[in-house]
C-alpha positions as CSV (number, residue, x, y, z in Angstrom):
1,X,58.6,104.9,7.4
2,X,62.0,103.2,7.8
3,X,62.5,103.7,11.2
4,X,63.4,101.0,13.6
5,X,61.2,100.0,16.8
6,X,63.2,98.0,19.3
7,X,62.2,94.5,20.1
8,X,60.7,93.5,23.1
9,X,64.0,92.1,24.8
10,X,66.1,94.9,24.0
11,X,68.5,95.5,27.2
12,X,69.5,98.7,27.4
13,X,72.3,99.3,25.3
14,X,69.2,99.0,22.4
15,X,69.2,102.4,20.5
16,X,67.1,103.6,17.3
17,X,68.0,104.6,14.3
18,X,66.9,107.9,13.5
19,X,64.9,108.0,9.8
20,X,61.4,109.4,9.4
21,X,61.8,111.6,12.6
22,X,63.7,114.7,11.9
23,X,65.4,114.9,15.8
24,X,65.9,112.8,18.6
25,X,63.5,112.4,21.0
26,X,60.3,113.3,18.3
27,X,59.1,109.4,18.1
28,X,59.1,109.5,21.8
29,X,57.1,113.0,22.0
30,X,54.5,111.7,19.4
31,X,53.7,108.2,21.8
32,X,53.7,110.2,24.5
33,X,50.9,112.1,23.4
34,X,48.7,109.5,22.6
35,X,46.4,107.6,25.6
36,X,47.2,104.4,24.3
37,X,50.4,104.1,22.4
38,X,50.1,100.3,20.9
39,X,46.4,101.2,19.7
40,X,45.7,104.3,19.3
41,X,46.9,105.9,15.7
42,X,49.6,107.9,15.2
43,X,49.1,111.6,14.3
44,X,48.0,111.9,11.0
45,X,46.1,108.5,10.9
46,X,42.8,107.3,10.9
47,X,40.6,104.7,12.7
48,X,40.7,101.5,10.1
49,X,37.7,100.9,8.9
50,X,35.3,98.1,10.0
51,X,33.4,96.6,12.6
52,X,34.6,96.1,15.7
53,X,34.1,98.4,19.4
54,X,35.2,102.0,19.5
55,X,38.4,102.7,20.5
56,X,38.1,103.7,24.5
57,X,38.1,107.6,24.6
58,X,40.7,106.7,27.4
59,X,42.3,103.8,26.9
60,X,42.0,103.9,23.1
61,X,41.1,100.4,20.9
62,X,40.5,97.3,22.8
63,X,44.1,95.4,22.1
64,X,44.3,91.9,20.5
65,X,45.6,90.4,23.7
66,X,43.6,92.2,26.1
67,X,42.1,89.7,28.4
68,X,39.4,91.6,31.0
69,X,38.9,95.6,31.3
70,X,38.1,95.0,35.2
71,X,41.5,93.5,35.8
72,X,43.9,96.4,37.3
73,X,47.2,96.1,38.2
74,X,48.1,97.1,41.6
75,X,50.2,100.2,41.2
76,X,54.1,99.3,42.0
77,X,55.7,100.4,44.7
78,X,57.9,103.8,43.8
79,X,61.4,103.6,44.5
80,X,63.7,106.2,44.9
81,X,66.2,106.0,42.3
82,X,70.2,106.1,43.4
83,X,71.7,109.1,41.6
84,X,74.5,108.0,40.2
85,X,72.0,105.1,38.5
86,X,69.0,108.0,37.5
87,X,71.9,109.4,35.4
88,X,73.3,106.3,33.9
89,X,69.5,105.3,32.6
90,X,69.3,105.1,28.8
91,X,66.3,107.5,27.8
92,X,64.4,104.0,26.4
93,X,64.0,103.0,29.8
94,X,62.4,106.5,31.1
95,X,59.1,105.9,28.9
96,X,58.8,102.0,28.9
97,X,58.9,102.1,33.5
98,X,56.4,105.9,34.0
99,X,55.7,105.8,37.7
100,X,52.4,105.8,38.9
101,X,50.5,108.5,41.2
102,X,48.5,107.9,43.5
103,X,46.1,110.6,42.7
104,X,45.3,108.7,39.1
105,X,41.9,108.0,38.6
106,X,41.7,105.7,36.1
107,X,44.9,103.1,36.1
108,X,46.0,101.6,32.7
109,X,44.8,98.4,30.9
110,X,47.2,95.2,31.6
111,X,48.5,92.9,29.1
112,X,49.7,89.3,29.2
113,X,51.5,86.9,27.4
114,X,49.4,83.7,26.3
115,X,52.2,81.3,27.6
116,X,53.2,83.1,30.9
117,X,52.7,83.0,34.4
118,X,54.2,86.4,34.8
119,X,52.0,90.1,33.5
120,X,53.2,92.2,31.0
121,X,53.0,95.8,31.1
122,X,53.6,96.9,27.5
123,X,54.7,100.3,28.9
124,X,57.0,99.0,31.8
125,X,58.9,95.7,31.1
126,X,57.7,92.7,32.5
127,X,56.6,92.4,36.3
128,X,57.2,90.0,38.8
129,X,54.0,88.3,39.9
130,X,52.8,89.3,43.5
131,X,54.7,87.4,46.3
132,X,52.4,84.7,48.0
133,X,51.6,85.7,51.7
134,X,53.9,83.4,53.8
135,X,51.9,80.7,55.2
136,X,52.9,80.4,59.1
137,X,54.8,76.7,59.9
138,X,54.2,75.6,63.2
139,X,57.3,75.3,65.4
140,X,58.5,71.8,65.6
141,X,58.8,70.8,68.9
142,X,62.5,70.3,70.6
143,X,62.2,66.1,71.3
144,X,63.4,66.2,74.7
145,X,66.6,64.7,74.9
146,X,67.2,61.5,77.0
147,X,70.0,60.4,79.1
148,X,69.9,56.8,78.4
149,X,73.3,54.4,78.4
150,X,72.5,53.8,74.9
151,X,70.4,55.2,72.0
152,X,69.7,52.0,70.1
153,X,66.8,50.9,72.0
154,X,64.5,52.7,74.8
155,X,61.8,51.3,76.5
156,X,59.0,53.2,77.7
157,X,60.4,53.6,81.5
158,X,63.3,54.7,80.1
159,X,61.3,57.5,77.8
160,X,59.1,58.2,81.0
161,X,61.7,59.3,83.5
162,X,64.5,61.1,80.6
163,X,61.2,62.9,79.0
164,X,58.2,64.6,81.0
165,X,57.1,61.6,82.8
166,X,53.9,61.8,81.3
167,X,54.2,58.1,80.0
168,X,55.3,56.7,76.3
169,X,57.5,58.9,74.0
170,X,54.7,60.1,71.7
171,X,57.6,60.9,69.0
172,X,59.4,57.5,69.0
173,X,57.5,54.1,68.2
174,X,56.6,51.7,70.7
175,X,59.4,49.4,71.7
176,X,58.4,45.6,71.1
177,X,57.9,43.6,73.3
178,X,60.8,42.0,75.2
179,X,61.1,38.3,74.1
180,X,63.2,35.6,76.6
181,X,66.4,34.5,75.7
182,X,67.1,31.9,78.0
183,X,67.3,28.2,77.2
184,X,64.0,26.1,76.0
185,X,61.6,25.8,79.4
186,X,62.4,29.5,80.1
187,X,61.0,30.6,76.5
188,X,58.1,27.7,76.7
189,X,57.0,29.9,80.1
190,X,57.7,33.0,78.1
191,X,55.1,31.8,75.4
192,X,52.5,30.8,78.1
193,X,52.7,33.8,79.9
194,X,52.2,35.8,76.7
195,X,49.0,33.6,76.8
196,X,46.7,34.1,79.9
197,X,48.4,34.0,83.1
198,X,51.5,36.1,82.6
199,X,48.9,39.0,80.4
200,X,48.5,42.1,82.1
201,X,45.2,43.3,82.4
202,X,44.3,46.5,81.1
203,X,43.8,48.2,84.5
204,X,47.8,48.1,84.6
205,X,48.3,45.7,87.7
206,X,49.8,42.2,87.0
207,X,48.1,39.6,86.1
208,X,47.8,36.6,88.9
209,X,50.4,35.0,89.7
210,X,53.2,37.3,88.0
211,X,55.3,38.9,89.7
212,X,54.4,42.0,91.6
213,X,56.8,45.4,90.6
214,X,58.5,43.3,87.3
215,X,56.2,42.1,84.2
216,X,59.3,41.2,82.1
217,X,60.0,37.5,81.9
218,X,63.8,36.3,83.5
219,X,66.4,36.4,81.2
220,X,68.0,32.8,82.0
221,X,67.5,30.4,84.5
222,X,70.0,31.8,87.0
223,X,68.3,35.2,86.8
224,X,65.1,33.1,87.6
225,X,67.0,31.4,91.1
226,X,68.3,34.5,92.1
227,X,64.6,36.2,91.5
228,X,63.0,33.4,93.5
229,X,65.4,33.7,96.4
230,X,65.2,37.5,96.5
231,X,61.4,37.1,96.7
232,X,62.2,34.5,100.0
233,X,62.3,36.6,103.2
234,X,65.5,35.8,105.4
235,X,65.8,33.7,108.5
236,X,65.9,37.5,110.7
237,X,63.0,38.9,109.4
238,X,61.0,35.8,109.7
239,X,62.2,36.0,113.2
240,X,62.1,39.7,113.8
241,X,58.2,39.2,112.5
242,X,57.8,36.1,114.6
243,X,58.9,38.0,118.1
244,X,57.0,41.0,117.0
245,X,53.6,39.5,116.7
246,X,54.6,37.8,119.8
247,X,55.1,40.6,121.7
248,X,52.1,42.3,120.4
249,X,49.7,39.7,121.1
250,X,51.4,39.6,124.7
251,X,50.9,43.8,125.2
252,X,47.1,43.0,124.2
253,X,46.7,40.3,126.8
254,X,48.4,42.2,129.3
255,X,46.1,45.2,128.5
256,X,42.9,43.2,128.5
257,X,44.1,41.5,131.7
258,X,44.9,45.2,134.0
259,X,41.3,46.4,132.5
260,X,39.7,42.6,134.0
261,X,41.5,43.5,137.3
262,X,41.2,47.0,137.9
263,X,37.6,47.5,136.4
264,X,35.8,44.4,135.7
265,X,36.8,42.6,139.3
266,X,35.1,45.8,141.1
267,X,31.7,45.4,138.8
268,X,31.4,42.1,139.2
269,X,32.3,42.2,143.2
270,X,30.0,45.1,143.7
271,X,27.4,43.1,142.1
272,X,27.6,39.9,144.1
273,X,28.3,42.1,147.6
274,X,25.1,44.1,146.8
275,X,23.2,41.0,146.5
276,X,24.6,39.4,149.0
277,X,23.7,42.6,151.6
278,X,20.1,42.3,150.5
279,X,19.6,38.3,151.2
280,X,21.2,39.2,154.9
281,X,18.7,42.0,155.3
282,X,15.7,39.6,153.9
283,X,16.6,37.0,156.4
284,X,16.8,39.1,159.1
285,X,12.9,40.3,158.2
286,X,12.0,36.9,158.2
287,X,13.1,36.2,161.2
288,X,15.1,33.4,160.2
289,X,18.5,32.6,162.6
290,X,21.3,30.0,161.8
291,X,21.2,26.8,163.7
292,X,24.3,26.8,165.4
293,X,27.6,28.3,163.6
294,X,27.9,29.6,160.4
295,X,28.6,28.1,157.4
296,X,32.1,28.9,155.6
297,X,31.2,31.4,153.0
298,X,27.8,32.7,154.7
299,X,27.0,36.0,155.4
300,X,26.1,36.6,158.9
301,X,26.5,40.5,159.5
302,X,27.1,44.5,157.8
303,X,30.3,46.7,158.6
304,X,29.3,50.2,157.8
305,X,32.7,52.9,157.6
306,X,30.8,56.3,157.3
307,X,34.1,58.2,156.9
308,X,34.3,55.9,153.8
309,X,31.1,55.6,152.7
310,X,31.6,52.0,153.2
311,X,28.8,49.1,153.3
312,X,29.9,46.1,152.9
313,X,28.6,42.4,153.9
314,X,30.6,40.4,156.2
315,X,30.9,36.3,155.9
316,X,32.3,33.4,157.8
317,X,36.1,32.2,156.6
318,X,38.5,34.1,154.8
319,X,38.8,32.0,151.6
320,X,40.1,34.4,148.7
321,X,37.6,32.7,145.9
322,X,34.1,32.6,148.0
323,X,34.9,35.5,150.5
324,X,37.6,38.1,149.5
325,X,37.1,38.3,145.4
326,X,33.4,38.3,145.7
327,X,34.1,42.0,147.7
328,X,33.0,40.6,151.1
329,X,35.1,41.2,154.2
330,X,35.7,37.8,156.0
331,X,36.3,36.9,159.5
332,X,38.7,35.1,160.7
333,X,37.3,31.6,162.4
334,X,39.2,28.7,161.4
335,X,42.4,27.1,163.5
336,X,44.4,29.1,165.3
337,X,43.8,31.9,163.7
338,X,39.9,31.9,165.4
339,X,38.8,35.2,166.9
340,X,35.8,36.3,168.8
341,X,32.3,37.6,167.6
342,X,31.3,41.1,168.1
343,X,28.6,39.2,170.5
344,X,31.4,37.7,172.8
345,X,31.8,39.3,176.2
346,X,35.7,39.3,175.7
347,X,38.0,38.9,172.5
348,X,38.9,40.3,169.2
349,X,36.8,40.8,166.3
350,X,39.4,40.6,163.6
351,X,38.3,41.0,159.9
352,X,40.3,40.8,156.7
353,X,39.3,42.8,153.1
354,X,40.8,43.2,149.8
355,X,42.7,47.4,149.7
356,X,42.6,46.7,145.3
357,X,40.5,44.9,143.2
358,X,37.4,42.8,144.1
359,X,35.4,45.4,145.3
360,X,38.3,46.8,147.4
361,X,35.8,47.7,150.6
362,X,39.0,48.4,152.4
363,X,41.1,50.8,150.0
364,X,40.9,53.8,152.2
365,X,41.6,52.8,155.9
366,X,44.5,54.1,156.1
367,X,42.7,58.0,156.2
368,X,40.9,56.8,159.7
369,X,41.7,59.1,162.6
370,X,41.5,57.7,166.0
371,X,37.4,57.8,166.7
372,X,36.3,57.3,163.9
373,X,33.0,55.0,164.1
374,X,33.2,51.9,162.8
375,X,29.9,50.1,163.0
376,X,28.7,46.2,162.7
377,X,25.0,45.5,162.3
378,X,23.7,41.9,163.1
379,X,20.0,40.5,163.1
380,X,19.8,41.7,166.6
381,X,22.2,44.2,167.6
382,X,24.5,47.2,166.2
383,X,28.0,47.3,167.8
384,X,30.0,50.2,168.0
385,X,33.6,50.9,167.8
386,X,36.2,53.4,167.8
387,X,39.3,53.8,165.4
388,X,42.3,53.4,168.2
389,X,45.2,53.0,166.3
390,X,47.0,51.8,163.3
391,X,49.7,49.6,162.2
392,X,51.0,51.1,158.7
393,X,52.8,47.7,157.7
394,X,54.0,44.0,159.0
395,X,54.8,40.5,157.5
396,X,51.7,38.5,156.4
397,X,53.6,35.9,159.3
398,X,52.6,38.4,162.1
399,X,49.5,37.0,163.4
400,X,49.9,38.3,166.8
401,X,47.9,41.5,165.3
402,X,44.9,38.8,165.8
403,X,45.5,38.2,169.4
404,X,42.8,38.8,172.4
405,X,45.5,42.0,173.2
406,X,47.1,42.8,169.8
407,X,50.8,44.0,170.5
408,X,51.4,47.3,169.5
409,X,47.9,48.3,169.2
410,X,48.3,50.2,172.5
411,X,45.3,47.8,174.0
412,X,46.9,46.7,178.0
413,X,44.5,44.4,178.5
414,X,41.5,42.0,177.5
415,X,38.7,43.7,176.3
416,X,36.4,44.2,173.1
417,X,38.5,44.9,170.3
418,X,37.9,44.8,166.5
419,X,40.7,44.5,163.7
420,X,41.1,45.4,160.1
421,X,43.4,43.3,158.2
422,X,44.6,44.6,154.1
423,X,47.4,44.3,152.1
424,X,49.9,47.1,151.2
425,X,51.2,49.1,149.3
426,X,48.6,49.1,146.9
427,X,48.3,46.4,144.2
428,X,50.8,44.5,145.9
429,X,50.5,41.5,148.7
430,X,53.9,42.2,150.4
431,X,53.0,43.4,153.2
432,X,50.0,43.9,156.2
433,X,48.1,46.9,156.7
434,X,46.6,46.4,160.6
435,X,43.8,48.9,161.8
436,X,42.5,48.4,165.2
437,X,39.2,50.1,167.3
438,X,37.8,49.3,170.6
439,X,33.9,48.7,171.3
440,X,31.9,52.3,173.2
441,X,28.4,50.9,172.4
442,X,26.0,48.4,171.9
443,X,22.6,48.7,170.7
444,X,19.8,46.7,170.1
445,X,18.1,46.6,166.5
446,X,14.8,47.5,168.1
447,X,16.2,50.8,169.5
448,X,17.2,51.9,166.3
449,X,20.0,52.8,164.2
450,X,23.7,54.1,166.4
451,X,24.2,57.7,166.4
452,X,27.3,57.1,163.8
453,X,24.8,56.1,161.1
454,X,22.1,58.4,161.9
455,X,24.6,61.4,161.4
């Protein structure tokens, strides 16, 4: 035969020239019918002899460059062919790319070339290898962008509070440490404090000695004074601190000094007028009577208020620091301002309390109504007396209150009077709170109590 067989890179302007086949087309009609057209024979011809594999029934003989029977080749995707294009094709191409059905059992044979990466399909042109699946590439993060002054250098505060604020950049190195610039002693510190004392631990807090809220080293010695001066507090808030622990110190002396008057001055008076009452009431069981007058300071007597649910003792003198703060009433019996004793058969009893603090046995007189009992018990009598009137407020100089006929007490002439002495308004020493009573009954201690106390 002298026909021509086009080569493997004929385009498609390739044609054949028409010899041993009578009309166009027949060549192609011949391969067509054969299952294997590089292999099998053409009509007519024989099987060469000699060993070797019989041909496939399918697939015909096994082909020189046939690498692997199990290797198939993934059928192509079908493409709809443009019109225009599906008539312009050169009939070459219509038997070297057959399309595929789905439906075909058995899928033909592959061939490759030994020195390429791409397989060849002897009956349609070379194929592209497979596309590699995409492998997925993680999305960069945005770096976040920082509004610094500048971009040549950054420090990691700087980082911290233009990024996250989760602390260091973790894109950008870390900045190096910051070295001094000033003149010789300023860097000589630098290089000791890069040593031990200016370290910082690893907890984060400066190292002792440094500078608390800045670890980086002055810049110059000016910087340095000004940093030292800063770190001085001023003349007004030494004195603003001064005045205000002053003042607080003072408020907590104060304090401690109204809880000492108003509370502990009552326990401690209630306490010594308690004991006091009892060693009166001892001596009295004993029998035992003074020789003479009494002694400045010595119980002799008990005043009992029942309205006020008063007991209290009653001692010679009116000094404030062994009478008056020990919560004893005290009677007044020295100089001129003497006064008779409830045992006199003419004169006035006068007495004198404290109305706040110290036991404050007289704090309420001022609620006695005219006949009220007011009762003083001695070692041998009880003597009775009668709230008469009462003198709201005077001068501390008005001792005519005292007198054997008080003025103003409504008394108009001598008798047996008793008077109340205290000082007003309350917690104050201004003025004279006068109280007086007049004497309905005297009993002896072996008759028993007064009707006021037994009530």
């Amino acid at each position: 035969m002298t026909a021509l067989r086009p080569e493997p890179d004929a385009g498609q302007g390739a044609s054949y020239e028409q010899g041993a086949y009578e009309a166009a087309g027949a060549f192609e009609a011949a391969v067509e019918q054969l299952a294997d057209p590089l292999n099998d024979p053409l009509p007519g011809q024989a099987k060469p002899p000699g060993p070797g594999p019989d041909p496939d029934p399918v697939s015909g003989p096994t082909s020189p460059w046939f690498r692997s029977a199990t290797v198939q080749q993934a059928p192509a995707p079908s493409r709809a062919p443009h019109p225009q294009h599906e008539q312009s094709q050169h009939p070459q191409q219509q038997y070297e790319q057959p399309v595929q059905q789905p439906q075909q059992a058995l899928q033909q044979p592959q061939e490759w070339y030994p020195h390429s990466d791409h397989p060849q399909d002897w009956y349609g042109g070379r194929r592209p290898a497979p596309a590699p699946e995409p492998t997925p590439v993680p999305t960069a993060v945005a770096a976040p962008v920082y509004d610094d002054e500048t971009v040549a250098l950054r420090t990691d505060d700087t980082r911290r509070i233009a990024g996250t604020g989760a602390g260091p950049d973790p894109v950008a190195p870390p900045a190096p440490p910051v070295e001094a610039t000033g003149g010789r002693a300023e860097r000589r510190r630098a290089a000791k404090g890069r040593g031990s004392r200016g370290r910082t631990p690893a907890g984060g807090a400066p190292a002792k000695g440094a500078p608390a809220g800045n670890t980086e080293a002055p810049r110059s010695r000016l910087e340095a004074r000004r940093a030292a001066r800063a770190a001085k507090d001023s003349p007004g808030v030494i004195a603003s601190r001064f005045f205000g622990e002053a003042f607080i110190s003072l408020g907590v002396l104060m304090l401690l000094f109204v809880t000492y008057q108003l509370w502990w001055t009552n326990v401690r008076a209630d306490l010594f007028a308690g004991n006091e009452t009892d060693k009166i009431q001892d001596g009295w069981a004993k029998g035992r009577k003074p020789a003479g007058a009494f002694e400045p300071g010595q119980g002799f007597a008990i005043m009992h208020i029942p309205k006020l649910d008063v007991v209290v003792p009653i001692a010679e003198g009116i000094d404030k620091e062994k009478v008056l703060d020990n919560g004893m009433v005290g009677h007044y019996a020295e100089g001129k301002l003497r006064t008779a004793m409830p045992s006199d058969r003419q004169g006035n009893f006068a007495v004198a309390g404290h109305r706040n603090t110290h036991g404050e046995p007289f704090r309420y007189i001022n609620r006695l109504k005219p006949g009220d009992p007011i009762v003083v018990e001695t070692q041998d009598t009880y003597y009775t007396y009668e709230m008469a009137s009462i003198l709201p407020q005077t001068p501390p100089s008005n001792v005519g209150v005292i007198g054997p006929v008080p003025p103003g007490s409504g008394f108009t002439g001598p008798g047996r009077y008793i008077t109340l002495t205290t000082c007003t308004p309350e917690f104050t020493s201004t003025y004279r709170m006068i109280v007086w009573g007049k004497m309905v009954d005297e009993r002896p201690r072996s008759e028993g109590q007064p009707d006021a106390l037994v009530g």
